[in-house]
N, C-alpha and C positions, 0 to 999 in steps of 0.2 A: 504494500500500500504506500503511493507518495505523504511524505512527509510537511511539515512546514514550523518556522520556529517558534515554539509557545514560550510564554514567559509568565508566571502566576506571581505576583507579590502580595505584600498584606503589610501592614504597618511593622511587626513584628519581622520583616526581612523575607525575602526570595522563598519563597512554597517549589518552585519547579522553573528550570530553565533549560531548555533543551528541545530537539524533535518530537514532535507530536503526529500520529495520526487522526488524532481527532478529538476533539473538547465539545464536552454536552454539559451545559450551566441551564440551570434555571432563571429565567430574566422577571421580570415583571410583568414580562406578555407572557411569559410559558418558557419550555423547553425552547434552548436552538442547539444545533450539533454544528463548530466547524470546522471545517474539512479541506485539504488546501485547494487551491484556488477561490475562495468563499471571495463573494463582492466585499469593499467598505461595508463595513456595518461599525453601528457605536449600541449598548444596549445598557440600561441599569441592571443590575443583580439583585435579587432578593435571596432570604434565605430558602434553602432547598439543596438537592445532592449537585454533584459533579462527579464527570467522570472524565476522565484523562487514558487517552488508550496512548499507549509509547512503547517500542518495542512489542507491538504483536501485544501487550500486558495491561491490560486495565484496571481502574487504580478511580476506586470513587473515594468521593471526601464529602466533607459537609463546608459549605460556602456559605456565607450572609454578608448583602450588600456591598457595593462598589461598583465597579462596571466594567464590560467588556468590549474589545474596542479591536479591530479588524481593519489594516491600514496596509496598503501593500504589500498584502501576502506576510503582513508581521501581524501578530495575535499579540492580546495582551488583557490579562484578565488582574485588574487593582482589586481585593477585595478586601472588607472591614476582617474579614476573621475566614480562613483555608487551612482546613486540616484533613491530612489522609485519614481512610478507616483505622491504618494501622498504626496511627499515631494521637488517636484520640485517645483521652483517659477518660473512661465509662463512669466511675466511682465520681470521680470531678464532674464530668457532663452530669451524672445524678444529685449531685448534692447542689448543681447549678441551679436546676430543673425546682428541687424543694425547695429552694430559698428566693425562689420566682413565684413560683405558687403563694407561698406565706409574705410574699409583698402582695402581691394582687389582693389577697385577703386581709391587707391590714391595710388597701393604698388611703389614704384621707382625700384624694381629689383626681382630677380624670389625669392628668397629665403624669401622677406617676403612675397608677394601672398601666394605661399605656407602654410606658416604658415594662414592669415589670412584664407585661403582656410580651413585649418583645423577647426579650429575655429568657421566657419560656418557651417561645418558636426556636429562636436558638437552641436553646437544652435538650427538647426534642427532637430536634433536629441530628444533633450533634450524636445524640442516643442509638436513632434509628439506622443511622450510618455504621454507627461502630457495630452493632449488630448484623451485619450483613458480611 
């Protein structure tokens, strides 16, 4: 399968830098998968899986927010928070998960719910992955 060069960062430094066959992110419209020669595209990311196929090997993670960005055959995915399946810590993603939940239930006003709300798509999120 042709190749083309992915690049994943996160505030926290370089998640994947190298040949990819193919990146399937979750955006804000949905699933997109790309694949080399894909048009410019620019997309928001929301939270949801990723998968990074490279050498023939596919390699999901849990993503939230940032964006992806498709510019002369260079990829490049900024996101707030990229972790592989095999580098989540399950124990951590669960005690993130409780202590989201028990904000949500104590929020005093709409704006930290919200937040705690998010919080927990993340934790879920991050769970559902490491499980797979």
């Amino acid at each position: 399968m042709r190749t083309f060069h992915l690049e994943i960062v996160t505030p926290d430094g370089p998640a994947f830098d190298g040949e990819a066959e193919s990146l399937l992110v979750h955006t804000t419209e949905g699933d997109v998968e790309i694949l080399r020669g894909h048009m410019d595209y620019i997309a928001a990311v929301d939270v949801g899986r990723a998968r990074v196929l490279a050498d023939g090997q596919p390699r999901l993670a849990s993503c939230a927010g940032g964006f992806l960005s498709v510019s002369g055959g260079e990829v490049r995915l900024i996101a707030v928070t990229f972790e592989f399946a095999e580098d989540i810590d399950a124990k951590r993603a669960m005690a993130a998960k409780e202590r989201a939940e028990r904000a949500i239930a104590n929020a005093k006003d709409r704006q930290s719910k919200k937040i705690a709300e998010a919080k927990l798509l993340r934790a879920l999120n991050r769970l559902r992955i490491a499980k797979k």
